[in-house]
N, CA, C and O of each residue as an XYZ file, in Angstrom:
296
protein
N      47.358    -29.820     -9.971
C      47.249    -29.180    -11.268
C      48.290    -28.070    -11.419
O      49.006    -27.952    -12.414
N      48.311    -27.428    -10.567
C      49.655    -26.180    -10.361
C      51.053    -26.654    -10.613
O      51.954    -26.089    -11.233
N      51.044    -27.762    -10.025
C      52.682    -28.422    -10.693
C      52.649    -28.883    -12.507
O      53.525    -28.916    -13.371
N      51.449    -29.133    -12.502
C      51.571    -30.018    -13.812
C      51.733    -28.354    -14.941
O      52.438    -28.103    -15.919
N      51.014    -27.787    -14.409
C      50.907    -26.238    -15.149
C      52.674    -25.669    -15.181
O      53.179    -25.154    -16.179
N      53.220    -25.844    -14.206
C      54.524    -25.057    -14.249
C      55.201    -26.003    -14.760
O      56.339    -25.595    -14.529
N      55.386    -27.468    -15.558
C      56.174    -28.477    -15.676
C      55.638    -27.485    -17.395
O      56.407    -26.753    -18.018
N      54.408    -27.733    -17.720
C      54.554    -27.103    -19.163
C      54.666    -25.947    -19.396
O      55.055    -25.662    -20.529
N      54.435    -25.064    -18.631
C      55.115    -23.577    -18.435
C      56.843    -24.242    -18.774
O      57.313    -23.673    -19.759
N      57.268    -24.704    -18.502
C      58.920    -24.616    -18.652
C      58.828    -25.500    -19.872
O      59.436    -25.031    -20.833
N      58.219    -26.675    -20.092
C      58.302    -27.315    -21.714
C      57.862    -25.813    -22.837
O      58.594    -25.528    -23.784
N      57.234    -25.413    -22.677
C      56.960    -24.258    -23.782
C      58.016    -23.580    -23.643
O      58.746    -23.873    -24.590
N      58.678    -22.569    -22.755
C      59.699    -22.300    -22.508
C      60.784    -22.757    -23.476
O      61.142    -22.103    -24.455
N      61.307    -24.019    -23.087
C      62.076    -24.839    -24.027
C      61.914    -25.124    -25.037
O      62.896    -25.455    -25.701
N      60.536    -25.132    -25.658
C      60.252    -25.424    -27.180
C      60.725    -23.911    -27.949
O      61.537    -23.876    -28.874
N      60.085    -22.766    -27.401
C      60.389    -21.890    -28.073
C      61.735    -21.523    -28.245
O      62.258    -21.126    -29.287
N      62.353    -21.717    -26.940
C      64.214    -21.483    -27.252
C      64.457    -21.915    -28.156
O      65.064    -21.211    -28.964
N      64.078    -23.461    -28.553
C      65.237    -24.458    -29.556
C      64.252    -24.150    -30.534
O      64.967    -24.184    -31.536
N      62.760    -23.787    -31.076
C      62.621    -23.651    -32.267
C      63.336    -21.683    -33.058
O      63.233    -21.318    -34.229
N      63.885    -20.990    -32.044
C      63.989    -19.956    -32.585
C      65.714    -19.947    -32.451
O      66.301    -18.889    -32.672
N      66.333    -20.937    -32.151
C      67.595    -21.267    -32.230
C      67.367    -21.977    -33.426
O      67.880    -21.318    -34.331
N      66.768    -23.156    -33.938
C      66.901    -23.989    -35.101
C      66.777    -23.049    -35.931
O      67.600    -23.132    -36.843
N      65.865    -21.906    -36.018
C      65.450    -20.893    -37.137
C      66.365    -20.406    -37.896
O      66.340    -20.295    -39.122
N      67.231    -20.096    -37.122
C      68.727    -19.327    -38.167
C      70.150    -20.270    -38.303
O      71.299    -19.831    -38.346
N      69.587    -22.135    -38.374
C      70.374    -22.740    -38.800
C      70.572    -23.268    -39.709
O      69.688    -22.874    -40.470
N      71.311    -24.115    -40.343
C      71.108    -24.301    -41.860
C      70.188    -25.342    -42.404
O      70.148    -25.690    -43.584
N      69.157    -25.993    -41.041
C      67.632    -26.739    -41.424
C      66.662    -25.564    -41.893
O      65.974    -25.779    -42.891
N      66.577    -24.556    -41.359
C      65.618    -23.414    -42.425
C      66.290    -22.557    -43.205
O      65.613    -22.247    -44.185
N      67.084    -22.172    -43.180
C      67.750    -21.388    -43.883
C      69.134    -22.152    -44.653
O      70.255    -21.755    -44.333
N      69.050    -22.771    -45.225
C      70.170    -23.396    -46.419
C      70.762    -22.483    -47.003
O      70.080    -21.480    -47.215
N      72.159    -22.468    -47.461
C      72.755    -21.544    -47.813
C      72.359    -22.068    -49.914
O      72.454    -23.165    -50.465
N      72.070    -21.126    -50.304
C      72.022    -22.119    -52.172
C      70.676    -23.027    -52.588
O      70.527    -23.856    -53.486
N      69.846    -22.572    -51.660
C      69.066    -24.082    -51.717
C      67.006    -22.933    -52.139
O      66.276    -22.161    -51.518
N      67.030    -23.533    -53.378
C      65.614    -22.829    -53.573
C      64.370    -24.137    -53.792
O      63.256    -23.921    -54.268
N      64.741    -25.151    -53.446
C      64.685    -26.338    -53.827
C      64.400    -27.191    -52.602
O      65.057    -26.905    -51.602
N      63.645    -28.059    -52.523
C      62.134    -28.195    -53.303
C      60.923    -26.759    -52.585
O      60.739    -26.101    -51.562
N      60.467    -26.916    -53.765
C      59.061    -25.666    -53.518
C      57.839    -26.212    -53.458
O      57.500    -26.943    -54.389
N      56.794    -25.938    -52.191
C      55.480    -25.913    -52.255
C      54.481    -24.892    -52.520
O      53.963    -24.076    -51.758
N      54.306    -25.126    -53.860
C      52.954    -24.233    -54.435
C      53.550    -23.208    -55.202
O      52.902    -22.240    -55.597
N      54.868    -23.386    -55.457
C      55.527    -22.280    -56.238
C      56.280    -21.233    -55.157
O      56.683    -20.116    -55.479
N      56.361    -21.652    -54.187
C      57.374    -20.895    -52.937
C      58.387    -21.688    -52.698
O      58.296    -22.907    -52.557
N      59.675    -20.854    -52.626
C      60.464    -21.468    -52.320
C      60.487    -22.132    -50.486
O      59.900    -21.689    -49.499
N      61.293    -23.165    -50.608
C      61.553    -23.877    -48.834
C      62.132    -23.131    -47.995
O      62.104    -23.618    -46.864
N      62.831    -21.801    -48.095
C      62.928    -20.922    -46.789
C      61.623    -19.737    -46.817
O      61.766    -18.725    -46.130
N      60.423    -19.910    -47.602
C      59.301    -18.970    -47.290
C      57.995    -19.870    -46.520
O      56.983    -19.546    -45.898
N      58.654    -21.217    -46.953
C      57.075    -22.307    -46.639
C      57.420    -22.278    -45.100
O      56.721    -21.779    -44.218
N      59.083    -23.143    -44.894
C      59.460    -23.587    -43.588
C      59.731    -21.836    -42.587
O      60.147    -21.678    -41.440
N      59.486    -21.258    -43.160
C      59.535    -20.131    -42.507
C      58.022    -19.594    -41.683
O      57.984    -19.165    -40.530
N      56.810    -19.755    -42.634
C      55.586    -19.853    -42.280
C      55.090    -21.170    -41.230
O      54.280    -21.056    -40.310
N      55.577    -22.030    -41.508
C      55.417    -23.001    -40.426
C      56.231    -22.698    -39.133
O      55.540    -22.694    -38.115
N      57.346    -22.484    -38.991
C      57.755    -21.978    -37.957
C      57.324    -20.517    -37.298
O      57.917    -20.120    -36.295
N      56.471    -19.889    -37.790
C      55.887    -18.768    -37.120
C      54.695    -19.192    -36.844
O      54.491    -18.806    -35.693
N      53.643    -19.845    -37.271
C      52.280    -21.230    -36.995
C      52.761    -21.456    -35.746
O      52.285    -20.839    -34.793
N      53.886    -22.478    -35.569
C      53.721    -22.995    -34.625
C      54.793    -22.226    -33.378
O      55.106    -22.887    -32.388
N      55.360    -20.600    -33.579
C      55.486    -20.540    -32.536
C      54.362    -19.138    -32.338
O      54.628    -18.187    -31.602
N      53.099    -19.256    -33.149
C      51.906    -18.351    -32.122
C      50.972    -19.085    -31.906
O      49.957    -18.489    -31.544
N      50.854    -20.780    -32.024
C      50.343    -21.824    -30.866
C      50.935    -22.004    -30.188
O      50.411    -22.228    -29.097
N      52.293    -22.050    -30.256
C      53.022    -21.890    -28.417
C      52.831    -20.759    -27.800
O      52.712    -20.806    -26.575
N      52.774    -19.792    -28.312
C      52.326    -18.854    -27.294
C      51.153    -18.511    -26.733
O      50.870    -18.119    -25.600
N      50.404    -18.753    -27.860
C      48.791    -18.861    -26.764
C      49.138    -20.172    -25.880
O      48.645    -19.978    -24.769
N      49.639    -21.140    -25.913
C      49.583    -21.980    -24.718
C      50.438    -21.921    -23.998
O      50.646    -22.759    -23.120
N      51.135    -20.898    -24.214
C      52.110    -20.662    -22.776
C      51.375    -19.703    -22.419
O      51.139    -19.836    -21.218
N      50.596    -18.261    -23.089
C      50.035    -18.265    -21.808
C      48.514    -18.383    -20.675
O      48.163    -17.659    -19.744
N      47.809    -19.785    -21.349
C      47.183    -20.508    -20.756
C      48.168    -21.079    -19.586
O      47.670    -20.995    -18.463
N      49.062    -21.466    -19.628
C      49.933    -22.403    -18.843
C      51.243    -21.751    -17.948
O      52.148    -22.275    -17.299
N      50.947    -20.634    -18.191
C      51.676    -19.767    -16.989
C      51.375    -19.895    -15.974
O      50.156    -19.897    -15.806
N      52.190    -20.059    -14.818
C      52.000    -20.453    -13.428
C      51.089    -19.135    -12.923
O      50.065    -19.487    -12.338
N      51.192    -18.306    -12.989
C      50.784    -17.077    -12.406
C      49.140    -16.384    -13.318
O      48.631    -15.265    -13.258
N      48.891    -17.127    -13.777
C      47.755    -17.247    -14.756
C      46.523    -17.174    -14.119
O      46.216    -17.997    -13.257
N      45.559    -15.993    -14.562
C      44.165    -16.533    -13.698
C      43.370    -17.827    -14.379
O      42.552    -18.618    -13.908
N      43.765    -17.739    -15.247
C      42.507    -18.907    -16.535
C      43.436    -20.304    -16.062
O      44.620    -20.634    -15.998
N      42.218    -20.824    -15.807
C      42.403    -22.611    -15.385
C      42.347    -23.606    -16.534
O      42.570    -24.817    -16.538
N      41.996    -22.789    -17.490
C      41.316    -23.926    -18.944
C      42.378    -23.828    -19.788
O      42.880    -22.739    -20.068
N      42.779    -24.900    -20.234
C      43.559    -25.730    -21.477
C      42.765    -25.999    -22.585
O      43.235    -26.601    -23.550
């Protein structure tokens, strides 16, 4: 279980690098672009909220999944 724990300890790792590298590229942030909108927000406030969603579920499961972790539960 300790290996399998540090294999996703380093996948989270890596997810968060490349989603906070994609963040300030021109897939969320378009240069000109207010277009298309959900719910009357523009697409760099929606895709902006989704990318902060899903990087504070990566972080509660990174740190469930820290090698050095007392908590055993996923």
């Amino acid at each position: 279980m300790k290996k399998n724990k540090s294999i996703l300890w380093k996948i989270c790792k890596w997810l968060a690098l490349a989603i906070m590298i994609l963040t300030f590229t021109n897939v969320v942030i378009p240069s000109d672009t207010f277009a298309p909108t959900l719910g009357g927000f523009p697409y760099t406030l929606w895709v902006g909220i989704l990318v902060s969603i899903v990087l504070v579920i990566l972080t509660f499961l990174a740190t469930k999944l820290h090698p050095e972790s007392k908590s055993d539960e996923v």
